[in-house]
N, C-alpha and C positions, 0 to 999 in steps of 0.2 A: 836858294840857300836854305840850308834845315841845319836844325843842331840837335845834338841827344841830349835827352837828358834823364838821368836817371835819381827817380827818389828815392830817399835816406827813408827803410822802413821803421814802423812804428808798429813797436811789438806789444802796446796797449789798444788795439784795437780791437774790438770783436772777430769771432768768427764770423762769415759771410754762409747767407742760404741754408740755414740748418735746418733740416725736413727729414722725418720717415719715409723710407723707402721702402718697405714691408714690415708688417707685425703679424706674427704668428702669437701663440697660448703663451709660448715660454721664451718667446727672444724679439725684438724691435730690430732692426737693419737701420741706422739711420746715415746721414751723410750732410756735410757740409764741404767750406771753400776756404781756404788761408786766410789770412787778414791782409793778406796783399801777394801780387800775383808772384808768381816764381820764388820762391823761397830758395836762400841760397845755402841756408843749412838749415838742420835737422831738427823742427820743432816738436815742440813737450804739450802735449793737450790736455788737460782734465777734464776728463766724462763723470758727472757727479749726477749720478741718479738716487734720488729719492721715493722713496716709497710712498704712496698720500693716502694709501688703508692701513696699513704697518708702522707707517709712523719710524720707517727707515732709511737711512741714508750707504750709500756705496760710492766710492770714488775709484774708476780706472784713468790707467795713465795709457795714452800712445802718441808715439814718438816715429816722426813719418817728414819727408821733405816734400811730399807730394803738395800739391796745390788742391786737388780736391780728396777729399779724405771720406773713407766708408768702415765703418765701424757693426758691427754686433754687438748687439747687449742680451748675453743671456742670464738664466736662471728667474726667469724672470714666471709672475704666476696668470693663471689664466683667469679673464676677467679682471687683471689687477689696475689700477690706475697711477700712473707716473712721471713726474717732473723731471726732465732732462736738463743738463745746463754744460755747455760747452765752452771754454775757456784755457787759453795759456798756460803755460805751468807756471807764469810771474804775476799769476791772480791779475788778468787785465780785463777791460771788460768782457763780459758773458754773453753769449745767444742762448735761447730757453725755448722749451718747446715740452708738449705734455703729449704722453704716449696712454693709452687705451688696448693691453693686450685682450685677443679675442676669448671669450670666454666657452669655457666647457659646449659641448656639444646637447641637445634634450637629449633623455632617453630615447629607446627605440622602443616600438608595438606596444604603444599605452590601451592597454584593453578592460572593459568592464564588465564584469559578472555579475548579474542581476540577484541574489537572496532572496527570502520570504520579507527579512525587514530590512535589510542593508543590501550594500552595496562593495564590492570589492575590486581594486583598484591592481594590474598588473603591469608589469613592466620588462625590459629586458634589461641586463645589471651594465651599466655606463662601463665600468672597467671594461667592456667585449672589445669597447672600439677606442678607449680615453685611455690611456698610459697612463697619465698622471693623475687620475681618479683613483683612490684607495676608497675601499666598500666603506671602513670604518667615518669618512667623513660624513657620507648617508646622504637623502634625500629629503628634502621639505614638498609637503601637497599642498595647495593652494583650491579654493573652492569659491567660483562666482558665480552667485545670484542674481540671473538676468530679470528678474523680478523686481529686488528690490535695489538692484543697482550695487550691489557690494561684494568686494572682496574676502574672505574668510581665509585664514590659517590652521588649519588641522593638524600641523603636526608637522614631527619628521619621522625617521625610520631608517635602520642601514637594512633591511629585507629590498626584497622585489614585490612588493605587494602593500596591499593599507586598505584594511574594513572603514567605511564611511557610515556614519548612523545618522539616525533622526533626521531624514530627507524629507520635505513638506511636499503634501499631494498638490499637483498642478505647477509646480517651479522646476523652471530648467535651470539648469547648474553647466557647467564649463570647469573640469577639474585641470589641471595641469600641477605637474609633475619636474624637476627639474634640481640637479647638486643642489646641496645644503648652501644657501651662502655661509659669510666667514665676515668676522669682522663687524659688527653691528649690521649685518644686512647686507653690507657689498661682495664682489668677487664671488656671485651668483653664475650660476648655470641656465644655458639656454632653457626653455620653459617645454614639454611635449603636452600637446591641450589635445583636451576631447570632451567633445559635446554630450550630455546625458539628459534626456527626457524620457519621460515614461511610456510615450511610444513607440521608443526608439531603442527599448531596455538597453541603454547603457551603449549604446553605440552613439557616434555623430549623423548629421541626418543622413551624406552621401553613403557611408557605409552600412547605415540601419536599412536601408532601402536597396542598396544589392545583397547583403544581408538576405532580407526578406525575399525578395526575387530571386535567389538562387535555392532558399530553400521551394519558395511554390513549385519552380522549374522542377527542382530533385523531384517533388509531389506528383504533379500535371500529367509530367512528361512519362514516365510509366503507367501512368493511367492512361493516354491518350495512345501509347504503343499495345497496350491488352486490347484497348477497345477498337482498332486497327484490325491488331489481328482475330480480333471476334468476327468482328463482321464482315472479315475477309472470309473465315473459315463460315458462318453464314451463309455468304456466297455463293461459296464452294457446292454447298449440303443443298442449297436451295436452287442450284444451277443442275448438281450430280440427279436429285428427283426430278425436278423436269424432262433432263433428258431419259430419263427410265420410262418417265410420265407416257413421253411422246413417242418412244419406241414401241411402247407397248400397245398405245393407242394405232401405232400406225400396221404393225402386225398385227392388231385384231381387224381394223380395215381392213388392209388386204387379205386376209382368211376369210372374211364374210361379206364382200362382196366383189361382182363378176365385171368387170367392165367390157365382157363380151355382150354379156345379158342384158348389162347394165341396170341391173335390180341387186341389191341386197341378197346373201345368200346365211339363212340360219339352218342351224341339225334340224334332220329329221326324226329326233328323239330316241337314234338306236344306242346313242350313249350315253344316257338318262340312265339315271338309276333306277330301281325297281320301284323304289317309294313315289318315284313320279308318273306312275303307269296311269292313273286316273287324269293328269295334269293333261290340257287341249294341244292338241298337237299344231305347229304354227310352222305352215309352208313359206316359200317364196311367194314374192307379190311382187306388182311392178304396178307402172303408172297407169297401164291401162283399166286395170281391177279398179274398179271403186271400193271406197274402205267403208263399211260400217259399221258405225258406235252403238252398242245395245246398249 
């Protein structure tokens, strides 16, 4: 035996499972559940989101029979932070929940240029890639002293660039770069850091060091392809003599002497110049002749 039974809803109940389902810069997805299953008409919800940097409130309405319910909240700012509150349109209890859109993106190719006494700071302009970044809200630099352990504020700027002064010999520094916050400090921009020491002029260490390796390489490498082909061509000049060397050497050989005879054969001076007529005249010899040294 079973019986049905069904309950008289209670339309002062909370919403059920109210969670984010995606947060982007400028919209939160969120979703929840009835306050009781199968709705058999057409419920009034109030979405009342408040702003907690703005010090702003908004209220939408949606009106849906579904049992689980998905919603978008746009307009909403990046980096911003917000209290959600989910409720009946007969003010019955509430579900609440706090949203954290994602914030701005860091700049891109934060690069250092070395000076005689400063230092200069570049960047590529956020609007390239941020829709919702106007140049006029600008950039703040930030500057930390791995030395002494501290943070610095330098500034802001609506450029793509920023001169740093008075930098102390032997302190590495860590600048980063990133939107201006808003607000006493909140609804900040992702931060782009780069490392600067002084032997590293203004690069980070992994990029100061292919940096530097790509320029020796540029250097090296054309000296080591001259010096190649130098003493290739070397080579060349000192192999081309040799064999001149030994041609000549082996045609004088063979011109002067007989391997019939087998003695050496020199002129008998009829093609001596005149100036040599007094000069001793020098026959063929062989091994049998004794040689003697006066």
């Amino acid at each position: 035996d079973y019986v049905v039974v069904k309950m008289i809803p209670d339309n002062r109940l909370p919403p059920r499972h109210l969670h984010a389902v995606l947060t982007g810069k400028t919209f939160a997805v969120i979703k929840w559940e009835s306050p009781y299953d199968s709705p058999d008409q057409d419920m009034l919800y109030a979405v009342a989101v408040k702003d907690l940097v703005r010090k702003t409130d908004k209220i939408y309405k949606v009106k849906t029979r579904n049992s689980t319910v998905e919603y978008t909240i746009r307009k909403l700012e990046p980096g911003g932070k917000y209290h959600v509150i989910v409720q009946l349109g007969n003010m019955s209890k509430e579900s609440s929940m706090k949203i954290n859109t994602v914030p701005l993106s860091a700049p891109d190719a934060l690069k250092i240029i070395t000076e005689n006494d400063h230092i200069l700071l570049f960047w590529k302009s956020l609007a390239l890639k941020e829709s919702n970044f106007n140049e006029s809200r600008g950039y703040e630099i930030l500057m930390f002293d791995s030395l002494v352990n501290s943070t610095a504020y330098l500034g802001n700027t609506t450029e793509n660039f920023f001169k740093v002064s008075n930098l102390k010999i032997g302190h590495n520094y860590s600048f980063a770069v990133r939107a201006r916050c808003l607000y006493g400090g909140q609804m900040c921009g992702e931060p782009a850091t780069l490392l600067y020491d002084e032997l590293g002029a203004g690069e980070d260490s992994s990029a100061s060091k292919m940096g530097r390796s790509t320029d020796v390489a540029a250097v090296v490498v054309p000296i080591l392809f001259l010096l190649l082909v130098a003493l290739g061509a070397g080579f060349v000049v000192l192999y081309t003599r040799h064999r001149r060397l030994q041609s000549s050497f082996t045609a004088f050989a063979n011109s002067h002497y007989s391997s019939r005879l087998g003695s050496a054969i020199f002129s008998s001076g009829d093609d001596l110049g005149e100036e040599d007529d007094e000069a001793p005249m020098i026959t063929g010899f062989s091994d049998d002749v004794p040689m003697v040294i006066a």
